[in-house]
N, C-alpha and C positions, 0 to 999 in steps of 0.2 A: 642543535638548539631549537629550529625551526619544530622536527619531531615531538620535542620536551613540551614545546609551547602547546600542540598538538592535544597529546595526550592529555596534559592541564583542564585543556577546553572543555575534553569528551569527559572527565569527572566532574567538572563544573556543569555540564548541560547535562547529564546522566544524574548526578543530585537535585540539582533544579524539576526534572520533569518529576521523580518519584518525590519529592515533597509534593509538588503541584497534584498528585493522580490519590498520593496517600488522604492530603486534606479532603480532595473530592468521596471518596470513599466513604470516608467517615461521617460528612455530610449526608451521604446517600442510603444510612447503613440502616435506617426502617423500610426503605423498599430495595434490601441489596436483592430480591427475587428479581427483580423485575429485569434482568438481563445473564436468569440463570439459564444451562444448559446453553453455552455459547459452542456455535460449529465455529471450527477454526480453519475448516477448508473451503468456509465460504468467501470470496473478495467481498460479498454485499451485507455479511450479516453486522447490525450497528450494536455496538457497545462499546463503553469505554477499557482502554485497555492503556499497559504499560509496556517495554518489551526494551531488551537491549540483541544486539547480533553481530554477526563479525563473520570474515571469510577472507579469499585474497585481495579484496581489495580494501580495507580498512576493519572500523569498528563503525555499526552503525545503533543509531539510538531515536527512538520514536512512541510514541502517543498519542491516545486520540479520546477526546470529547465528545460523546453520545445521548439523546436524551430522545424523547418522543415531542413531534410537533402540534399534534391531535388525529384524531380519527384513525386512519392505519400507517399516519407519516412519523418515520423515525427519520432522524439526522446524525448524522458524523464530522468530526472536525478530527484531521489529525495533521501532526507534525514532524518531519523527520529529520534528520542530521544523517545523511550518508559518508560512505567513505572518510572516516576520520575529518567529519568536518565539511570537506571539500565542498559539497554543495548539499541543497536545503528545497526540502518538501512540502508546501501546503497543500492539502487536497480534501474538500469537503462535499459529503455526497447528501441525498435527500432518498430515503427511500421507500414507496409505500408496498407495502409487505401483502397488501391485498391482490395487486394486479403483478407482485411481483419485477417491478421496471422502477429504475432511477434516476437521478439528474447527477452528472459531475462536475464539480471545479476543480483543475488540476493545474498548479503553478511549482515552477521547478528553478531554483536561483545558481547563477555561480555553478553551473551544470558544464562541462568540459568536452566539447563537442567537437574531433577531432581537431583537439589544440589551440580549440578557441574557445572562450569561456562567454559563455552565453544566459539569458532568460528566457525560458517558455511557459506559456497558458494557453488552456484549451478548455471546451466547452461539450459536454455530450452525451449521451445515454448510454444505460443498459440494463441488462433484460438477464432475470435469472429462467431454467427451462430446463425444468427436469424431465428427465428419460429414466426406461427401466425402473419401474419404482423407486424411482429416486437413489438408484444406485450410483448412475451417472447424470451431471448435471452440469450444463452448458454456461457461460457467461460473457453473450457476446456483446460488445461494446463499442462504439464509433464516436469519434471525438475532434474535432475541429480545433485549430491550433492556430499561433503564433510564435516564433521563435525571435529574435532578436541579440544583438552584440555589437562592441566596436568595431569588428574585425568582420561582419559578415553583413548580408542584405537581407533586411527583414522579410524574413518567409511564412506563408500561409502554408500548413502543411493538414491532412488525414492522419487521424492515425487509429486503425486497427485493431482489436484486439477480443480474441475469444478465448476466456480461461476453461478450462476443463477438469474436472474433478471426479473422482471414481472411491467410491468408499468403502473400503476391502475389509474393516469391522467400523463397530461406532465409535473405536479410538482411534483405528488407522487410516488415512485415505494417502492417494496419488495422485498425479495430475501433471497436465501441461500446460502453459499460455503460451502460444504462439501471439506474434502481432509485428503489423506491416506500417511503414510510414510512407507515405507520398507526399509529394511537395506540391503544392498545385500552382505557388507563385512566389518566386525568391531565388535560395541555392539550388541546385541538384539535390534532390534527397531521394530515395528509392531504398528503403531498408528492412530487410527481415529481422525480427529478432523473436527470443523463447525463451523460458526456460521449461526445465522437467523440474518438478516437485513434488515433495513428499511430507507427512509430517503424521503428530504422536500428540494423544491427548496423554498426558502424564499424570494429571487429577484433576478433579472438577477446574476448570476456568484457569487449567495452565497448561502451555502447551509448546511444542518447539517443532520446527521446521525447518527441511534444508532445500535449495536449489540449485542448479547447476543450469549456465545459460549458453548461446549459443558458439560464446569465446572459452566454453570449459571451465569458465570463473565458477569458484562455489561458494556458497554463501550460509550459514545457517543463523538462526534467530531463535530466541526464548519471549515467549509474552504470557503477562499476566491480565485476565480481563476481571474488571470490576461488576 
């Protein structure tokens, strides 16, 4: 029954966001250029986009809100629903595209943290750095956090992380995120984690992606950006 209710949700939140990205769209549809030729292997490039995905660990469904702030600042807002539901993604970044570097807000709900169901937010930068004529290109990121629950002691934690991306045509690229978590004040925490990644520009502004992380879990996703 629990499953039935489940499923119900992810078509209710899965209709909800694509009405919500569709109305946007058509709103935006005298300057739809202004967020053509989107890279889809970049974590930092801002646009709005629609996407649904799924792997072993559930169905996920997410979206994001993009616009420019003036001069070279763009912005992101997006949203996500993981694991069928299970837990819930804010994360909105600011990014000025001249110097290349960012600000992030990343909050994570209802997040299942060995068996105990927790909230975290963190705060923190990063930095895009291409190498190789931009064959390959770096994205490393450092993020100051808070975690919290009923069941655990509110911990101040680091957390790590540099994406990498290698662009083997201008539809195909690779890549890895490795990223590290310390705890500096709370539970024990010391955590590696990664994934390897791949993904396929399929036509203009659509595009799917898969991952596989450091427990062998894989995941793959479909987005559409506006």
């Amino acid at each position: 029954m629990s499953k039935m209710i489940k499923i119900k949700k992810i078509k209710l939140l899965s209709s909800a966001f694509f009405c919500v990205f569709t109305g946007q769209t058509m709103a935006q549809e005298p300057t739809q250029n202004q967020y053509s030729g989107v890279d889809f292997s970049d974590p930092t490039a801002v646009y709005s986009r629609a996407g649904i995905g799924g792997g072993t660990e559930g169905v996920d469904v997410f979206g994001s809100f993009a616009g420019y702030l003036g001069w070279q600042l763009k912005h992101q807002l997006t949203l996500e629903a993981k694991h069928d539901l299970d837990y819930y993604n804010v994360n909105y970044m600011v990014f000025n595209s001249r110097n290349n570097s960012g600000f992030l807000l990343d909050s994570t709900w209802s997040y299942d943290y060995k068996g105990t169901s927790v909230d975290k937010t963190s705060l923190g930068v990063v930095k895009k750095v291409p190498l190789n004529n931009d064959k390959i290109v770096l994205y490393p990121a450092l993020k100051l956090g808070m975690m919290w629950g009923n069941d655990i002691n509110t911990t101040t934690y680091l957390d790590v992380q540099v994406a990498a991306r290698y662009t083997v045509t201008d539809k195909f690229w690779v890549g890895a995120t490795p990223r590290y978590l310390y705890a500096l004040k709370g539970i024990n925490v010391k955590e590696f984690k990664g994934t390897a990644d791949l993904g396929y520009e399929l036509a203009k502004n659509v595009g799917v992606a898969a991952h596989l992380d450091e427990d062998a879990e894989f995941s793959a996703d479909f987005t559409l950006a506006f």
